[in-house]
Steps between C-alpha positions, in 0.01 A plus 500: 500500500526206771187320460276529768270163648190626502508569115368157446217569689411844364548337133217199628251716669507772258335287225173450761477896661435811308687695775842418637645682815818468639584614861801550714764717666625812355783377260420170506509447100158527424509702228804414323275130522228612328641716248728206415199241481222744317736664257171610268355706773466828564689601802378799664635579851288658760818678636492719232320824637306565147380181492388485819309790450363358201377221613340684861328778272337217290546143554226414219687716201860395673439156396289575209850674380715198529253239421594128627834306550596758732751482814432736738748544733497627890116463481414570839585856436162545313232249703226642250630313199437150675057543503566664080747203455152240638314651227680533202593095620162410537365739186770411225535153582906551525749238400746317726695722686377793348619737798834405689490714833793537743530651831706554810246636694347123614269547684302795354558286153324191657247723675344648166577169294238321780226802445510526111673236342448132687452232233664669242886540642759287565771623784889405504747605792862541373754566761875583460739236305491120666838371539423224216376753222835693571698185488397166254385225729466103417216295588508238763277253447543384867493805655199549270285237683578661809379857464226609397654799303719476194847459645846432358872584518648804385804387312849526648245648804813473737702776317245754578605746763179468716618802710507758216198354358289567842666815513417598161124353455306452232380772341513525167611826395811467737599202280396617160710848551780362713382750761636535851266325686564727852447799274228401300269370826529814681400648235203233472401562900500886421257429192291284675483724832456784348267433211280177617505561837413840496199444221383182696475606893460795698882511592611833717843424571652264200790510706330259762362274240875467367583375819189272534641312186876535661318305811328254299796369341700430794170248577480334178528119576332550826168481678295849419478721829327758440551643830823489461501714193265718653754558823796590282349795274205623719199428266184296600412158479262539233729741276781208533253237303382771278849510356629176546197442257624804242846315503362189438238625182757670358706240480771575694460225781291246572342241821526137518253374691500214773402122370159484573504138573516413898742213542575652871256668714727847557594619225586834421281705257643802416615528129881616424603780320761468179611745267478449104805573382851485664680774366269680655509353853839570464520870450235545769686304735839768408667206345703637246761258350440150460750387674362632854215230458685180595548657881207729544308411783193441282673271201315192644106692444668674135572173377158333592367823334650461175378133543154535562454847298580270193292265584242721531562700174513152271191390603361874386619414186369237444176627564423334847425657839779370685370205747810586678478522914755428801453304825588565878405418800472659840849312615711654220461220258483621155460381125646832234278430265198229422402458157161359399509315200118405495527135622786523760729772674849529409660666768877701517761634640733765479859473638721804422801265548734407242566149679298177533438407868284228527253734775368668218300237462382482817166770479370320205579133631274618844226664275436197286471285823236697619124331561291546227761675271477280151775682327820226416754698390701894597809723366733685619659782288835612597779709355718157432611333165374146547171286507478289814253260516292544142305169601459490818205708714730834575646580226814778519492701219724796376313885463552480116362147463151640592 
């Protein structure tokens, strides 16, 4: 099993909570994880029609039945269990991690974990495979001081065919069967239409949400227009931001908001849109061999996809809420990606290029010169081989040295 990042976390926290969930996209890994880290358990998967039943006919005697050190799997499939699981918590004084809970289902997990269990839970997001827990990386103590992440260098980084990699994504299962990734996603968007979407929102014509997510993914990297959206498929305003939101709780994309901070007067607020995983983008976007990526019109917001997704998914698991944001003003101007370390901003860029050119410095050069902006140093991540500049204030750094 490739070991997962948040697993050090889980491990920590589950010494100081008597219940443990762990949320996240369908097939993310979540319950190979905790089957691997609570091997004593009782498993006991909601999926299963009998149990279910079980459990919905009498929550009380269900867990009377199987007593403690239970995981209990797909949760959200029986909301009663959550106000019995409060009592026999509070009544039987349970242990550390006494109940491990998992659930794709966000937010109607998170919903009934706020009602009934609030104090007594601790919640993980795991997302799809990071590109450093499929490949060994190094620690860089420089590099180190700069983020304010964990970051290294995935060794011999440069023989990795970045191409089939975004093409491929990260899901687990794709990697731990050898799977055809193409194959194995439709499959995935069929699942998740037809089963989550269905369950989750009052859906008439699933062929029309299939092409809402088809539309979505030629704007991840971009400015959300709703309008837009709305324009192409014929559905309303408020429908559009009712399933944006749907995509985004189940895991499947997610918004990065604007930097909140006003070092120019006009600058523009409207969050952009990104998808989680590549693999995917790319079969929604009728990519189909990874070779088609390096001259699709759309390599350029792919790339700073895969970029920012990961990103976004390593701070998940290290259990932080990413303080991740992007910056651009009225005139075009435009930072990728600001990260907030606590004390300063660290702010990058994403050049799909293969070859230095001294401009790429240029966006990050003009941001730190700005009035008021405190922030000393910036990167730039490209699709190169070579550091350039490791002291000085831009630094240009290869995609796998991240």
């Amino acid at each position: 099993m490739i070991k997962r990042t948040i697993e050090t976390f889980i491990r920590r926290y589950s010494r100081e909570y008597p219940v443990i969930a762990l949320v996240g996209p369908r097939q993310s890994g979540k319950t190979t994880l905790v089957r691997h880290m609570f091997p004593d358990h009782k498993y006991l998967s909601l999926e299963n029609l009998d149990l279910r039943h079980m459990a919905m006919d009498d929550p009380r005697g269900f867990l009377d039945d199987h007593g403690k050190n239970l995981i209990l799997d797909e949760i959200q499939r029986v909301p009663s269990l959550f106000s019995y699981l409060q009592e026999r918590v509070d009544q039987a004084d349970a242990g550390p991690a006494s109940y491990v809970l998992t659930g794709s289902q966000q937010f109607l997990l998170m919903e009934k974990i706020t009602q009934s269990l609030a104090g007594r839970i601790i919640t993980f997001n795991l997302y799809p495979f990071t590109i450093n827990e499929l490949y060994p990386a190094k620690p860089d103590t420089d590099f180190d001081s700069i983020f304010s992440i964990k970051t290294g260098y995935i060794q011999d980084g440069g023989t990795i065919d970045i191409f089939r990699t975004i093409f491929t994504g990260m899901y687990p299962r794709i990697y731990d069967k050898n799977l055809d990734p193409g194959k194995w996603i439709e499959n995935y968007i069929l699942t998740y239409v037809e089963r989550d979407v269905r369950n989750l929102v009052n859906v008439e014509n699933l062929k029309i949400f299939e092409n809402f997510i088809k539309i979505c993914a030629t704007m991840s990297a971009t400015l959300v227009n709703y309008t837009t959206i709305s324009n192409a498929i014929g559905i309303s305003l408020p429908t559009v931001k009712k399933w944006l939101s749907l995509l985004e709780i189940s895991g499947i994309l997610f918004v990065l908001p604007p930097y909140y901070r006003n070092f120019k007067k006009r600058i523009v607020k409207t969050p952009k849109l990104y998808f989680t995983d590549t693999g995917l983008l790319c079969f929604l976007l009728s990519i189909r061999k990874p070779d088609e990526l390096l001259n699709h019109p759309l390599f350029g917001n792919i790339f700073e996809t895969f970029i920012i997704s990961e990103f976004y998914k390593r701070l998940h698991h290290i259990s932080e809420k990413p303080p991740l944001y992007f910056w651009r003003d009225k005139t075009g101007n435009e930072i990728d990606l600001i990260v907030d370390n606590g004390m300063q901003f660290l702010p990058i860029e994403i050049k799909s290029s293969k070859t230095y050119n001294s401009s790429m410095k240029s966006n990050i050069s003009a941001w730190l010169g700005l009035k008021g902006n405190t922030s000393e140093r910036g990167i730039v991540i490209y699709r190169g081989d070579t550091v350039v500049g490791k002291k000085s204030a831009v630094t240009i750094t290869p995609w796998w040295f991240m």
